[in-house]
NUVEXRO-25225 format. One record per residue (C-alpha): residue in three letters; chain; residue number from 1; x, y, z. Coordinates in nm, 4 decimals. Example, Ala and Ser with C-alpha at 12.3 -4.5 7.8 and 13.67 -1.06 7.14 Angstrom:
! residues 2
  code  unit  pos         x         y         z
   ALA     A    1    1.2300   -0.4500    0.7800
   SER     A    2    1.3670   -0.1060    0.7140
END
This chain:
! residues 101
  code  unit  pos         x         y         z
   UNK     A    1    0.0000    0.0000    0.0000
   UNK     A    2    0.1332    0.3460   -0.0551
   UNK     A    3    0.2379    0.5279    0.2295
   UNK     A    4    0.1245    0.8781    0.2944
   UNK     A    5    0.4763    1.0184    0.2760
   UNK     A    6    0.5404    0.9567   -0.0988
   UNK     A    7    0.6402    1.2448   -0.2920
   UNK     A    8    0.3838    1.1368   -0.6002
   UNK     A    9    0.0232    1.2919   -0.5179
   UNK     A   10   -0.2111    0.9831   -0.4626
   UNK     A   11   -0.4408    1.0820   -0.7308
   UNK     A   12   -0.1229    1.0604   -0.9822
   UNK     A   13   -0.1430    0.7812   -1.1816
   UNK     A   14    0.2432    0.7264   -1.2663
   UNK     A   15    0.2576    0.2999   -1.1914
   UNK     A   16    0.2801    0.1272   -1.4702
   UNK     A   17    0.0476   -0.2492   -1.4898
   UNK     A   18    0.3986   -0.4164   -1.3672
   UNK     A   19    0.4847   -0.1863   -1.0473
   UNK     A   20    0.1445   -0.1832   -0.9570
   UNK     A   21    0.0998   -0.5887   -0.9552
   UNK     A   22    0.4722   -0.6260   -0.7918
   UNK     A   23    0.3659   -0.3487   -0.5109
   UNK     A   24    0.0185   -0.5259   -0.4760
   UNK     A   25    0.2078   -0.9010   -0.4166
   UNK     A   26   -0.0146   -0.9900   -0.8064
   UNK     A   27    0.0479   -1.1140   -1.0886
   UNK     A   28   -0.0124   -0.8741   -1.4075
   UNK     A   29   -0.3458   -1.1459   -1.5343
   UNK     A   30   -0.5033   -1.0990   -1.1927
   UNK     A   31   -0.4797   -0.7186   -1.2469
   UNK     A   32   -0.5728   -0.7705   -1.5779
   UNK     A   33   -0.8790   -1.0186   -1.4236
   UNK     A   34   -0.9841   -0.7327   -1.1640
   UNK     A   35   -1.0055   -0.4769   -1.4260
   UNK     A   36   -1.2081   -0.6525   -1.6567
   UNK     A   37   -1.4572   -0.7127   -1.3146
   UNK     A   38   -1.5022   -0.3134   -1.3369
   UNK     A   39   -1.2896   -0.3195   -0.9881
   UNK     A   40   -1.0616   -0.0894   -1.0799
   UNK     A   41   -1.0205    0.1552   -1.3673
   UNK     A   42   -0.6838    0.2861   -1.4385
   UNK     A   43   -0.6281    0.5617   -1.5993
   UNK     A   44   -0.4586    0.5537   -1.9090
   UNK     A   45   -0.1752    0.6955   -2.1058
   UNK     A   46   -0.1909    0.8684   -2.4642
   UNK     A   47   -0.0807    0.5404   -2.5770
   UNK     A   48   -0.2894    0.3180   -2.4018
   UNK     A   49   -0.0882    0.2284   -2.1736
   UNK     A   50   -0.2352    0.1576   -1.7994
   UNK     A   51   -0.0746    0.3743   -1.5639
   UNK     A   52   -0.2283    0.3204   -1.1198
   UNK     A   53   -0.2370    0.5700   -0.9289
   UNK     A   54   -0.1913    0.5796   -0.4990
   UNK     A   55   -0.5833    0.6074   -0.5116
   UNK     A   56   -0.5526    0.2407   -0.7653
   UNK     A   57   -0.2943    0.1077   -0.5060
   UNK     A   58   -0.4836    0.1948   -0.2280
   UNK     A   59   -0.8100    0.0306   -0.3517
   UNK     A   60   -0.6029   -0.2990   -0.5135
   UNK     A   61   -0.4897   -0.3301   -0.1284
   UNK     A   62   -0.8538   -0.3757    0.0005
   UNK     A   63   -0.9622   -0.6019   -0.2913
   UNK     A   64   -0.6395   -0.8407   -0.2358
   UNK     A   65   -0.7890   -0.8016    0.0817
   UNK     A   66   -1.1334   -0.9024    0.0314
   UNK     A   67   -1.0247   -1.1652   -0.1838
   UNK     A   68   -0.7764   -1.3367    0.0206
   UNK     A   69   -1.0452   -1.3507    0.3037
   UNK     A   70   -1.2217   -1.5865    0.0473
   UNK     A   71   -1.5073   -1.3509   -0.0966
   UNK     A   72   -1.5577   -1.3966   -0.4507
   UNK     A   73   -1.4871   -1.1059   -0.7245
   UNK     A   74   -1.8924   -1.0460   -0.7767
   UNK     A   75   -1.9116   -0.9549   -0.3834
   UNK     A   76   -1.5608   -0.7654   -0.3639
   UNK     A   77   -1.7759   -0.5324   -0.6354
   UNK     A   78   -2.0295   -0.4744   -0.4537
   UNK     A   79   -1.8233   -0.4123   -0.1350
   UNK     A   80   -1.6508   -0.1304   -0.2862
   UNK     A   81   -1.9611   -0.0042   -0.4283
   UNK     A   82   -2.1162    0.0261   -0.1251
   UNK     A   83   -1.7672    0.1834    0.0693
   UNK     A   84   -1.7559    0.4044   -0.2157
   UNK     A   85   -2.1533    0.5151   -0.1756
   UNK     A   86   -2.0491    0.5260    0.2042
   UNK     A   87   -1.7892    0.7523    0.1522
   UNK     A   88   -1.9805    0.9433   -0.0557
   UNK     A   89   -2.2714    1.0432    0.2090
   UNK     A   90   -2.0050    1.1014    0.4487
   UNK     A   91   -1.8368    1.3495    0.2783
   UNK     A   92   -2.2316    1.5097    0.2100
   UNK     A   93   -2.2503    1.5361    0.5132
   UNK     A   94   -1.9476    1.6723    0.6411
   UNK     A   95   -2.0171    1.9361    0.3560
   UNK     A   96   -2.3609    2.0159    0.5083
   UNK     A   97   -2.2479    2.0507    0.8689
   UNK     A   98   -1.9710    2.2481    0.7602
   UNK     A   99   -2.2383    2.4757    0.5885
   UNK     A  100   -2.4436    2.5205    0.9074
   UNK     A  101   -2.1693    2.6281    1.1295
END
């Protein structure tokens, strides 16, 4: 997982498919296999080319996670779904109360 103290902004995407896998203990075709699940979307180079960001590193670490605690790829979806909606309403309502004060 990426530490906080990296000089790279987490939202950078600067790993290429081969860092990413070696930094997330994967091989390339599982990356490969949770991208075509819709896990995670890298973003992409002018050439194609899939570069991960901290954020992609971040979120491979909870699916490798999820995943080695035996839950299949169809739940691990819907896991982050739901963490992401989660996250989502939290920061709405951090927003809100921040409004009110």
């Amino acid at each position: 997982m990426v530490s906080l103290h990296d000089p790279v902004p987490a939202a950078q995407a600067v790993y290429a498919i081969s860092v990413a896998a070696e930094l997330a203990g994967i091989g390339v075709q599982t990356l490969r296999l949770y991208e075509q699940h819709g896990l995670l979307t890298p973003a992409r180079n002018a050439g194609g080319t899939r570069r991960y960001s901290g954020e992609d590193l971040t979120r491979l670490h909870r699916i490798t996670t999820l995943t080695s605690e035996g839950v299949n790829l169809a739940a691990v979806a819907r896991i982050l779904e739901l963490e992401d909606s989660v996250a989502a309403l939290r920061a709405e309502c951090d927003r809100l109360r921040a409004k009110r004060k």
